[in-house]
KEKOL-96294 format. One record per residue (C-alpha): residue in one letter; x, y, z. Coordinates in Angstrom, 2 decimals, always signed. Layout:
REM residues N
ATOM code      c1      c2      c3
ATOM    A       X       Y       Z
...
REM end
This chain:
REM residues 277
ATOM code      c1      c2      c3
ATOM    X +196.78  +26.35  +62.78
ATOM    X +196.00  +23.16  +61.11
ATOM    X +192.69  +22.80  +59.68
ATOM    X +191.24  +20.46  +56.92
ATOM    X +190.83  +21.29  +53.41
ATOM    X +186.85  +21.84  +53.24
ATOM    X +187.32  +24.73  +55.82
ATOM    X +190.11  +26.59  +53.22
ATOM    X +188.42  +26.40  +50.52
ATOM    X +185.26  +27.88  +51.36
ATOM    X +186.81  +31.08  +52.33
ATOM    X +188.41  +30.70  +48.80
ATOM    X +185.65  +29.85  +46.97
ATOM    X +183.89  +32.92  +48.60
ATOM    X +186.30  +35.16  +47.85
ATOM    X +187.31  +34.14  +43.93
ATOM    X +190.70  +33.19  +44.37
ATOM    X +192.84  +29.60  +44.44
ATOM    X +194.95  +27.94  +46.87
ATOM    X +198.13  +26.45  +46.28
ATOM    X +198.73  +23.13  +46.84
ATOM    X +202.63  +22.02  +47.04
ATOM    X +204.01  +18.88  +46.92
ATOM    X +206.66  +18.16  +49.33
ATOM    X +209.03  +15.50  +49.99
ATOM    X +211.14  +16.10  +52.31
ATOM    X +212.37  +18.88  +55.35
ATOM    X +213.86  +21.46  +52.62
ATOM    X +210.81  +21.00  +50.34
ATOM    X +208.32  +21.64  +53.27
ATOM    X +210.51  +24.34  +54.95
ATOM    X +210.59  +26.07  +51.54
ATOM    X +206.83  +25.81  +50.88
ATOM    X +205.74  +26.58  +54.42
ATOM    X +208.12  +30.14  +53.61
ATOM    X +206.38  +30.99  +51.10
ATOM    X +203.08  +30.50  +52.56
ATOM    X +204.03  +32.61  +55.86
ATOM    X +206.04  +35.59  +53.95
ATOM    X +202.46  +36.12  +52.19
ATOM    X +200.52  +35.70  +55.14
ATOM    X +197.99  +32.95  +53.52
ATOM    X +196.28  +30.27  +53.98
ATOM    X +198.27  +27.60  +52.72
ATOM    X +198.26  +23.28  +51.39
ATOM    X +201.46  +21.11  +52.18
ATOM    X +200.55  +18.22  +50.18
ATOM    X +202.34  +15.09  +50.03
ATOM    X +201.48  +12.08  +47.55
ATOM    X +200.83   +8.63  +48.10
ATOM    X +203.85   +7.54  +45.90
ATOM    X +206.09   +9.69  +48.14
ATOM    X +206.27   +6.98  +51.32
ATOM    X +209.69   +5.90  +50.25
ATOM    X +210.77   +9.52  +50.95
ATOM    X +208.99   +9.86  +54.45
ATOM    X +206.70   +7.91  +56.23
ATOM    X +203.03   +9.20  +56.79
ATOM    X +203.23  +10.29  +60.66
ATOM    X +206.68  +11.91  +59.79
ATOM    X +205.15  +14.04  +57.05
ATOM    X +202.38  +15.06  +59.33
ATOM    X +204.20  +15.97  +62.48
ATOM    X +207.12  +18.12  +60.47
ATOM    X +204.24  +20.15  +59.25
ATOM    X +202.96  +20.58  +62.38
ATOM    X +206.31  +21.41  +63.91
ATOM    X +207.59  +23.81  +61.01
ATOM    X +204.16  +25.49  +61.04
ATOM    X +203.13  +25.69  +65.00
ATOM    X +202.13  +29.23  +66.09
ATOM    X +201.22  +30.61  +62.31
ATOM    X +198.16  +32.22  +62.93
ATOM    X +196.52  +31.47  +59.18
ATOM    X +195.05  +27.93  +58.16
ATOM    X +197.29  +25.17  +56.92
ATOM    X +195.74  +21.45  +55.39
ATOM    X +197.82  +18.46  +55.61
ATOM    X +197.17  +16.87  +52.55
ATOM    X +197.43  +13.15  +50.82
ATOM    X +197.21  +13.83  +47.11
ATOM    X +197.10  +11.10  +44.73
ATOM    X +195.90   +7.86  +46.75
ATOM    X +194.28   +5.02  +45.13
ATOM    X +194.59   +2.75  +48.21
ATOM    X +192.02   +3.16  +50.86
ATOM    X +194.30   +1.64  +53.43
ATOM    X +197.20   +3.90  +52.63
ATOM    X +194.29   +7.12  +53.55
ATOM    X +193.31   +5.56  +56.96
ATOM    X +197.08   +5.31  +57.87
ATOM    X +197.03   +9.45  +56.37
ATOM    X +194.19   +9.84  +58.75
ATOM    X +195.35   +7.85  +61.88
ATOM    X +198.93  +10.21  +61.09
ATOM    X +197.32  +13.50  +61.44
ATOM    X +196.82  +14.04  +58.07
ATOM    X +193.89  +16.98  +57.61
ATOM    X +192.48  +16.14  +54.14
ATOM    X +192.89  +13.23  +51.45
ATOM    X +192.21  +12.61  +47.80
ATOM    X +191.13   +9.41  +47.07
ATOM    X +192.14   +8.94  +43.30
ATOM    X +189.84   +6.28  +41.43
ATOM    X +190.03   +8.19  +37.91
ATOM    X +191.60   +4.71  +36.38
ATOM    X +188.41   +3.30  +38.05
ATOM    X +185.58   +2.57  +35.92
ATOM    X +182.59   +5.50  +36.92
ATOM    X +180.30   +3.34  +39.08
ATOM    X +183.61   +1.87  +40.98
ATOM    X +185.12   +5.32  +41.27
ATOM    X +181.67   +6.42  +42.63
ATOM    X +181.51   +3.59  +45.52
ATOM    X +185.29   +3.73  +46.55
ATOM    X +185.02   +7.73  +47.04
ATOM    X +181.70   +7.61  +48.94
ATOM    X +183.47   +4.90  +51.25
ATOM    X +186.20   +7.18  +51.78
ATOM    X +183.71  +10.10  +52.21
ATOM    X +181.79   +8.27  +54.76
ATOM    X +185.43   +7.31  +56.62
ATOM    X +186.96  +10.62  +56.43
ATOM    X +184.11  +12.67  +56.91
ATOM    X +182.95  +11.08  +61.01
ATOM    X +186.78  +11.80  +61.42
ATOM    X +186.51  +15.40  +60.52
ATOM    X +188.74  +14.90  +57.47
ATOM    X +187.46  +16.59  +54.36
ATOM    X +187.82  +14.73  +51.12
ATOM    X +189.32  +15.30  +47.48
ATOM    X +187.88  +13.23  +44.01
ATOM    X +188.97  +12.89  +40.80
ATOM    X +186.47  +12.71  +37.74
ATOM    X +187.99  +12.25  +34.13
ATOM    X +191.60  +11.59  +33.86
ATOM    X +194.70  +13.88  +33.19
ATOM    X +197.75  +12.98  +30.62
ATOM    X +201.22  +13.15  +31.41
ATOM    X +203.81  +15.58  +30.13
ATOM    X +207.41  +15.83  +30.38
ATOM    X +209.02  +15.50  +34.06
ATOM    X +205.98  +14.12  +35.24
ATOM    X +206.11  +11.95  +38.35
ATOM    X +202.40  +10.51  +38.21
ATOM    X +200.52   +7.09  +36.93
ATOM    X +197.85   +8.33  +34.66
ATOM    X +199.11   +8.45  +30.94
ATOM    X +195.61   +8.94  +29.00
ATOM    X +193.34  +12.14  +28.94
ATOM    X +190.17  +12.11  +29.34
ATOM    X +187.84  +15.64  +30.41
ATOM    X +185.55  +15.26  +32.61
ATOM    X +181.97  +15.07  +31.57
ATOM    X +179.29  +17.56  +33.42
ATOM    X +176.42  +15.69  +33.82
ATOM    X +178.61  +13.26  +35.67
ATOM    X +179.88  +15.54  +37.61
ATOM    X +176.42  +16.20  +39.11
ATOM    X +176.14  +12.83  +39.73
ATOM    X +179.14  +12.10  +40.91
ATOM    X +179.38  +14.74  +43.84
ATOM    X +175.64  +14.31  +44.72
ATOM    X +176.23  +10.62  +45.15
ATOM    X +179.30  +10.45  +47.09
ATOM    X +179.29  +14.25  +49.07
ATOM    X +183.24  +14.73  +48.01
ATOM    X +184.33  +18.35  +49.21
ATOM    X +186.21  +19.25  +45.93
ATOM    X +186.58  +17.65  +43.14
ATOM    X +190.00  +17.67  +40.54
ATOM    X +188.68  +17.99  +36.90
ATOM    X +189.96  +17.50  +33.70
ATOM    X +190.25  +20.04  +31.30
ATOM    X +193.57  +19.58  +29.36
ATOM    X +196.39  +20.65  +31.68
ATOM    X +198.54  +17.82  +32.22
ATOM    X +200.92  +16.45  +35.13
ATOM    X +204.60  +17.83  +34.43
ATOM    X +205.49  +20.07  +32.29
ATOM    X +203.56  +20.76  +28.29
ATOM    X +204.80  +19.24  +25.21
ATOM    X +203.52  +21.57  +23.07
ATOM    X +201.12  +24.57  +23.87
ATOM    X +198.59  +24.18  +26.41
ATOM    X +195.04  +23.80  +25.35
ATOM    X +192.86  +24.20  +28.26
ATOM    X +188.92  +24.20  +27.63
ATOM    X +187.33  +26.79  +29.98
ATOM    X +184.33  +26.45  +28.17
ATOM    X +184.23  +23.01  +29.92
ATOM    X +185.29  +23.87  +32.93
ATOM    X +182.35  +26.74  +32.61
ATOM    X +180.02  +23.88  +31.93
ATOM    X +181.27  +21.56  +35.11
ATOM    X +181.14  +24.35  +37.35
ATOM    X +177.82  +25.71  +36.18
ATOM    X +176.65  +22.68  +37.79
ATOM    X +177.95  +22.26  +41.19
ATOM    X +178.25  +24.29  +44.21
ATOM    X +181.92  +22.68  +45.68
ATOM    X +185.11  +24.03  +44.71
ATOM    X +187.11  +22.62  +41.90
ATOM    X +190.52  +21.91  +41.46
ATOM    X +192.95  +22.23  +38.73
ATOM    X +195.92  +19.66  +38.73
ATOM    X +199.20  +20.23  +36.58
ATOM    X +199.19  +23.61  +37.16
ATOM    X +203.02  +24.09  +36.58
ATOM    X +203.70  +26.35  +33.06
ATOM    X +199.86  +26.71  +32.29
ATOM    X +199.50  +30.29  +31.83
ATOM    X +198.63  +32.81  +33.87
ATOM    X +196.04  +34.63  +31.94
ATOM    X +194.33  +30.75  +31.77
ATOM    X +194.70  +30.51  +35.72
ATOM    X +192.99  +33.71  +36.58
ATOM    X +190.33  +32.61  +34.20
ATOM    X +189.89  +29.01  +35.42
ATOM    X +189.70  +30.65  +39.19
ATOM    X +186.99  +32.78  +38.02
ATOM    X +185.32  +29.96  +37.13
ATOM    X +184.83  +27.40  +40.20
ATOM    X +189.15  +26.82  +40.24
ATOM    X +190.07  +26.91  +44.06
ATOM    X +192.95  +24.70  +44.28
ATOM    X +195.79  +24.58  +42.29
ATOM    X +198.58  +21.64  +42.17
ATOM    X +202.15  +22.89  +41.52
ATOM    X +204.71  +20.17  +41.97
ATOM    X +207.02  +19.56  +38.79
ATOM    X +208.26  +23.02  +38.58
ATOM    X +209.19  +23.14  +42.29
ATOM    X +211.44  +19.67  +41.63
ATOM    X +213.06  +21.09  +38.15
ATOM    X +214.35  +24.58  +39.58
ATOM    X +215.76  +22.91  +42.59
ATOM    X +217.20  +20.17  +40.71
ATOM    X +218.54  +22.64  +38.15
ATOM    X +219.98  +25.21  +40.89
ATOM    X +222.06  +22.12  +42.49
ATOM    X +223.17  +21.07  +38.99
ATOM    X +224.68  +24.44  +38.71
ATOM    X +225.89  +24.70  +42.22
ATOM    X +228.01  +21.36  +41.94
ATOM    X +229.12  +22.34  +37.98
ATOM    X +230.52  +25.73  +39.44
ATOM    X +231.79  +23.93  +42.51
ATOM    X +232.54  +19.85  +43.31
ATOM    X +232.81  +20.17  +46.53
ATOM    X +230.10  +21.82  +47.40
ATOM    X +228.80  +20.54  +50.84
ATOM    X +225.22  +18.75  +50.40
ATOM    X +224.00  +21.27  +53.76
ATOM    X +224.55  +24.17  +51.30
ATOM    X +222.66  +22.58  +48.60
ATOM    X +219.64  +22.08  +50.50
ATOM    X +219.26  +25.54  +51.89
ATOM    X +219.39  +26.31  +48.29
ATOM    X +217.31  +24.04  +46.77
ATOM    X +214.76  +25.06  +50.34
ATOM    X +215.27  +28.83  +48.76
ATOM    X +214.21  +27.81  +44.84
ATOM    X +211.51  +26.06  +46.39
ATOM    X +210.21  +29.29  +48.43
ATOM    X +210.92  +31.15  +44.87
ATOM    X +208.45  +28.75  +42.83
ATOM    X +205.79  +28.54  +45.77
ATOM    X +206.07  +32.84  +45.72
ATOM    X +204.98  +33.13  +42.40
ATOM    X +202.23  +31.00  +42.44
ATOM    X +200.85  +32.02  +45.31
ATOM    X +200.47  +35.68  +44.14
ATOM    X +199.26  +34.72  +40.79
ATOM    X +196.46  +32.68  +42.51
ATOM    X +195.47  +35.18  +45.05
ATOM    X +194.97  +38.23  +42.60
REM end
């Protein structure tokens, strides 16, 4: 059944292990993730992002979910990931949507701080739980985000920052990136030791396509209860269809979606063990 984010990952954060959250576009993508989710009998996040509404429009995205995923008997969030426009979340809301990250990281820290606790106050007498964003994550390769320059997120205003605004998770910075590395991945779980040593909400790790695993089941020992996985999702679909159309021109664009649906499923699989262990 639907139910928003806060109520998923408190079982998760009870329990030591992380929740996917994929990033869909589209039937196929949201088909393939929703798979995934109900071959491993989970809890699961569809997640869609703000700069997606040229691909479907808000009460689309939320009633497909609820369609594709009526009668599972586990928890599923309907989430708006990446939204820097407070409008753009109360349309979310009004949609259906179960949960919503307001993203003011390329806000200054006292601006970020009152546009979150707006949103808090908004989403929360609407039963809608909320996501933040302290520091700021860089971009790698493939990436299909805004933010360009890194910068971790700093403990002490952490504290502050939650205490102030009463956010239900908070995204922290740590040195993944969104897309795929450049080089090799250097993640500070000493930091994210620090951050979490602090507060008593789960965190969540963004970028988490190609960081390794050994670093994920460390990071979800340490606060890590929600983990974004986009990029790789798009690059083995887009690479399976390259292949498809190579081998065969006329391939029919109905058989290219159930196989980019499948490589979707495949990606969403793998995480989804690796974060439950």
């Amino acid at each position: 059944m639907v139910n928003n984010l806060k109520a998923l990952l408190k079982k998760a954060q009870d329990d030591k292990y992380a929740l996917g959250s994929f990033n869909i576009y589209n039937y196929e993508t949201i088909k393939g993730v929703f798979n995934a989710i109900k071959n491993a009998g989970v809890d699961g996040i569809i997640a869609f992002g703000a700069k997606y509404t040229s691909n479907m429009e808000l009460n689309e995205v939320a009633n497909l979910i609820r369609t594709v995923t009526a009668g599972y008997g586990k928890d599923i969030a309907i989430h708006l990931d990446h939204c820097s426009d407070f409008k753009l979340i109360k349309e979310a809301i009004d949609a259906g949507f179960t949960s919503v990250m307001i993203d003011g990281s390329a806000l200054s820290y006292e601006e970020n701080v009152a546009l979150t606790k707006e949103v808090c106050d908004y989403a929360h007498q609407r039963s809608v739980s909320v996501e933040a964003e302290l520091g700021s994550i860089a971009l790698g390769e493939h990436s299909n985000e805004d933010h360009q320059e890194e910068k971790y997120t700093d403990p002490e205003k952490a504290k502050d920052f939650v205490d102030r605004t009463g956010v239900d998770c908070l995204a922290v910075s740590i040195g993944t990136v969104h897309g795929t590395y450049k080089g090799t991945p250097n993640i500070s779980v000493k930091r994210l030791k620090e951050i979490n040593a602090l507060l008593d909400i789960p965190l969540v790790l963004h970028g988490g396509s190609g960081t390794p695993e050994d670093t994920i089941r460390e990071c979800i020992a340490n606060g890590i209860c929600k983990i974004n996985i986009n990029t790789e999702m798009s690059k083995n679909a887009v690479k399976a269809m390259y292949e498809r159309t190579k081998e065969n021109p006329k391939s029919h664009f109905s058989q290219l979606s159930v196989l980019a649906r499948e490589k979707v499923t495949e990606v969403a699989t793998k995480y989804i063990n690796l974060f439950q262990r």
